[in-house]
C-alpha positions as CSV (number, residue, x, y, z in Angstrom):
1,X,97.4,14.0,38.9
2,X,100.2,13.2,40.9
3,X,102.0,10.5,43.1
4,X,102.3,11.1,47.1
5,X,104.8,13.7,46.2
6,X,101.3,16.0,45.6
7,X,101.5,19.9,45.9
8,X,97.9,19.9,47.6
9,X,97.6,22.6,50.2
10,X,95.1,22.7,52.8
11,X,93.5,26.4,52.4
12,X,90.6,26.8,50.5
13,X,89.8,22.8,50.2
14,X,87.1,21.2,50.3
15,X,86.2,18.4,52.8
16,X,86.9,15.8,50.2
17,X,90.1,17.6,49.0
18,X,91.4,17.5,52.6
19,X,91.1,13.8,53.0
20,X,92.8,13.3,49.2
21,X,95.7,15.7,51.0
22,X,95.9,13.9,53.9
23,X,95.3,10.1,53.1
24,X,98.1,10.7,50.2
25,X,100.6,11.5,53.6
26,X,99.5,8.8,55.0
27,X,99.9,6.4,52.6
28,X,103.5,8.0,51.8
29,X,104.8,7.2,55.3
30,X,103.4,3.1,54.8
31,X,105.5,2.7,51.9
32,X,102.4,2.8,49.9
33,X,101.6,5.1,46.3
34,X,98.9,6.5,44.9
35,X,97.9,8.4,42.0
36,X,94.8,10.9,42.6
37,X,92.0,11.8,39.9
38,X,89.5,13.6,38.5
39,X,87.3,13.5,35.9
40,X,88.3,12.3,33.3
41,X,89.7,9.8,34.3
42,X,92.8,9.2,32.8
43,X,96.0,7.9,33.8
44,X,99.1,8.8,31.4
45,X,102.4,7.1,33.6
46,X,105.2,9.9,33.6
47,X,108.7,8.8,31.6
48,X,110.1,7.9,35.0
49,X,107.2,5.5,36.3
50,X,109.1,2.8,36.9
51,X,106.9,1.8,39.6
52,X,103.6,1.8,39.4
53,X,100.9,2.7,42.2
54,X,99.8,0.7,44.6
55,X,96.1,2.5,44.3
56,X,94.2,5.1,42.4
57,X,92.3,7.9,44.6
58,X,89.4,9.3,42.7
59,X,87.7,12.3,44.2
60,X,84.6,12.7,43.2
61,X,83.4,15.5,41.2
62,X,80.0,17.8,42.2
63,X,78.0,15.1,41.2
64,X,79.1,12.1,41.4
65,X,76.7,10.1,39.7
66,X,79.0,11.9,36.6
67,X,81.8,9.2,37.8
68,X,79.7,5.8,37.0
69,X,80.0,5.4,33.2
70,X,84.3,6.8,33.7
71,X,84.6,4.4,36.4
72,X,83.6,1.4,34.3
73,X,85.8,2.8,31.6
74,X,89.0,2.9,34.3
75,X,88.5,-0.5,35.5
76,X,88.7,-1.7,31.9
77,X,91.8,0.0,31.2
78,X,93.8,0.2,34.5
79,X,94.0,-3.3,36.8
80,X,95.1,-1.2,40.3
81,X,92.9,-0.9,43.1
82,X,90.5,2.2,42.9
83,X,89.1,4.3,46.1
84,X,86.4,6.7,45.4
85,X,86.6,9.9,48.2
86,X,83.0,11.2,48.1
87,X,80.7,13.1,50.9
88,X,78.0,11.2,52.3
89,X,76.1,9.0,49.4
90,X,72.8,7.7,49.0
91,X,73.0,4.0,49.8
92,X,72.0,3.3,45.4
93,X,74.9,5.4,44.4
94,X,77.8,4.0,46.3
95,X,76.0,0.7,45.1
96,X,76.3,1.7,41.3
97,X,79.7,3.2,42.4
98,X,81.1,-0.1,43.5
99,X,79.2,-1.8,40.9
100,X,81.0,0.3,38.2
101,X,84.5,-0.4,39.4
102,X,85.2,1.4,42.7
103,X,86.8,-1.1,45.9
104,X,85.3,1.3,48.5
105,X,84.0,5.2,48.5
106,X,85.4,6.9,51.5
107,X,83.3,9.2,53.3
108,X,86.0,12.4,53.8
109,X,83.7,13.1,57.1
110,X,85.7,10.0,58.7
111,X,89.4,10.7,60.0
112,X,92.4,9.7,57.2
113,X,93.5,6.9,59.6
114,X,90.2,5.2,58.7
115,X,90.4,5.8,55.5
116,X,94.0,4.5,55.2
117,X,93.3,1.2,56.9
118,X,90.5,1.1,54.0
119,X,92.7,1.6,51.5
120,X,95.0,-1.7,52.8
121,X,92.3,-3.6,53.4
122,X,91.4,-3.2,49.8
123,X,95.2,-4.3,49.0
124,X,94.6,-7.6,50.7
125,X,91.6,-8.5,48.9
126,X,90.4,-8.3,45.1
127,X,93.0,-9.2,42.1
128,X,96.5,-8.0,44.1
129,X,95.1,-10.0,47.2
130,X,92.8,-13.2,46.3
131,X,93.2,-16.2,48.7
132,X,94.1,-18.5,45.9
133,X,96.3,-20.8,47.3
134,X,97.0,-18.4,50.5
135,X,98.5,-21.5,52.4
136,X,101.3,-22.0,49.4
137,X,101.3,-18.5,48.8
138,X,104.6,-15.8,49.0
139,X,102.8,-12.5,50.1
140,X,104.6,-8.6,49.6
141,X,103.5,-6.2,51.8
142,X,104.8,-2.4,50.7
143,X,103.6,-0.6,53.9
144,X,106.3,-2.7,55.5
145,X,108.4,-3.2,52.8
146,X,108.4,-6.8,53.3
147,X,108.3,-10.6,51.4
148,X,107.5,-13.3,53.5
149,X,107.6,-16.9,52.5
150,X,104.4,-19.4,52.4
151,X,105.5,-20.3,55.4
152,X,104.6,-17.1,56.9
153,X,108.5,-15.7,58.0
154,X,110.3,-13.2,56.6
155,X,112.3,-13.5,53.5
156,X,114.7,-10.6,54.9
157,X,115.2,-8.4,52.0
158,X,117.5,-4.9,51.9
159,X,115.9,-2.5,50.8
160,X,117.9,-2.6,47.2
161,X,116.7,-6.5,47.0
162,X,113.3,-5.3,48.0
163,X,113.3,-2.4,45.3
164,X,114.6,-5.0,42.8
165,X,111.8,-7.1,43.5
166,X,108.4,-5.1,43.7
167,X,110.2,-3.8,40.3
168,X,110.1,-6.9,38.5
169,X,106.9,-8.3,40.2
170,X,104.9,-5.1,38.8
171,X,105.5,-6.5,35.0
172,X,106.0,-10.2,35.3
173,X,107.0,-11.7,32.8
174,X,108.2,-8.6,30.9
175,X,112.0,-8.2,30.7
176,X,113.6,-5.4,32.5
177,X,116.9,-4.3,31.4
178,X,120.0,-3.8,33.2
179,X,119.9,-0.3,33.0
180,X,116.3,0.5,34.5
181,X,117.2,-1.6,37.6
182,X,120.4,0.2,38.0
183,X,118.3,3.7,37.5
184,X,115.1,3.0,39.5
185,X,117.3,0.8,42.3
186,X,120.5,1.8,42.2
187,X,119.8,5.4,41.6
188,X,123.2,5.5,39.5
189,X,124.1,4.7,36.0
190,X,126.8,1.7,35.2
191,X,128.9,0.9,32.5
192,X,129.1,-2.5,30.5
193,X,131.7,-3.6,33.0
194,X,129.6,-2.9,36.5
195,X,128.4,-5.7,37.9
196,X,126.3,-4.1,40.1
197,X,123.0,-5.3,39.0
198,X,124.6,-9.1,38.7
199,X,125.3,-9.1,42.0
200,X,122.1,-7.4,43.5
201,X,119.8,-9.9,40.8
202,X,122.3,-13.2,42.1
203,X,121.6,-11.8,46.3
204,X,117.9,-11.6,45.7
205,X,117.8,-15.0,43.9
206,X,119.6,-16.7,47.0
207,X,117.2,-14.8,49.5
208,X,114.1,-16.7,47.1
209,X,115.5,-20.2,47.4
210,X,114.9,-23.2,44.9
211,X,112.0,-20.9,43.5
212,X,113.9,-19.4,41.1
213,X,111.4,-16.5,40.0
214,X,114.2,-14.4,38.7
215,X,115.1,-15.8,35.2
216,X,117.8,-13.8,33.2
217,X,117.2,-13.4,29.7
218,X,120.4,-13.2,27.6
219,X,121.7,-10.1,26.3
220,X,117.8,-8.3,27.5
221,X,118.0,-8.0,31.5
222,X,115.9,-9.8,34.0
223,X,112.3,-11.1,34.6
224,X,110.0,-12.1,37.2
225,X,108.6,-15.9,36.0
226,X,106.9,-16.4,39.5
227,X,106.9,-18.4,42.1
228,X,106.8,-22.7,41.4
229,X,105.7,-23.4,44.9
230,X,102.7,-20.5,44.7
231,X,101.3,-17.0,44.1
232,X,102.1,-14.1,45.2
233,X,99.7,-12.0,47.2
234,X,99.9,-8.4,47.8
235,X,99.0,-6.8,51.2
């Protein structure tokens, strides 16, 4: 399995193999990622996975009735949004499909552009899209690389703010530590003395306002607390 940066090639593929290829482009060029599986389904991150996906893409295997029971097993171990890419279905399979833990089974007869404004429709809904509180609520949207505030405008982020926040947002609550940001957003390493990260974590808390969902923790790194005035939604 694989992020976007897949090695899929179109000859020899299968229709459902095709779409995996394509859709993974697709969702490259939003700003979105995706991890694609087979049975089993398992999902070991690499050393570097400092962000996780936005998605998983599961392509079915020759019968997919095999991917019920793994599908329920997934869901119980992996909290992302899951798309099932399957040939056309009998209406009680893609019913025990989305019963068992898939947000949609894409048909790989429909064209990727479909398929890829599935796959953010999913993003707006479900546990990283609920309308808790969606008139109070801060909303991310990767495929734009983009925070806007409750109020609905933009919260103007760089793209170093904006890689410094969908970092700490994927594990609130955990501590990330100065060196990670400066790896995974930076893309350099920094010495005791480089203030660097500081200075990026001290921006990003003025562009947030009284919120204050970036909390330093002494002598650790950073962490994401949230937001005091309201979620935050993704998609």
């Amino acid at each position: 399995m694989g992020h976007v940066q897949n090695r899929l090639h179109h000859a020899g593929l299968g229709p459902a193999e095709q779409l995996a290829d394509r859709l993974l482009r697709l969702l490259a060029r939003a700003g979105l990622r995706a991890d694609l599986l087979t049975l089993p389904l398992r999902r070991t991150p690499a050393a570097d996975d400092a962000f996780p996906p936005d998605l998983l893409l599961v392509r079915a295997p020759a019968d997919p009735a095999d991917l019920v029971a793994a599908l329920g097993e997934l869901r119980g171990a992996q909290r992302l949004p899951c798309l099932v890419l399957a040939p056309r279905l009998p209406g009680a399979l893609v019913a025990a499909l989305l019963d068992a833990g898939a947000d949609d089974v894409l048909d790989p007869a429909e064209p990727p552009e479909v398929a890829l404004a599935r796959a953010r429709a999913v993003l707006r809904r479900g546990g990283w899209g609920t309308g808790r509180g969606e008139a109070t609520a801060w909303r991310l949207v990767p495929a734009r690389r983009t925070l806007l505030r409750p109020c609905g405008a933009d919260a103007q982020l760089t793209s170093a703010e904006f890689d410094l926040f969908r970092l700490l947002t994927h594990a609130p609550g955990a501590t990330i530590c100065r060196d990670t940001v400066a790896q995974h957003v930076l893309r350099r390493r920094i010495d005791p003395t480089d203030r660097s990260v500081d200075n990026l974590v001290m921006r990003l808390r003025r562009k947030l306002g009284q919120d204050s969902a970036v909390k330093t923790v002494r002598g650790q790194g950073y962490m994401f607390a949230g937001f005091e005035t309201g979620a935050l939604l993704l998609g």
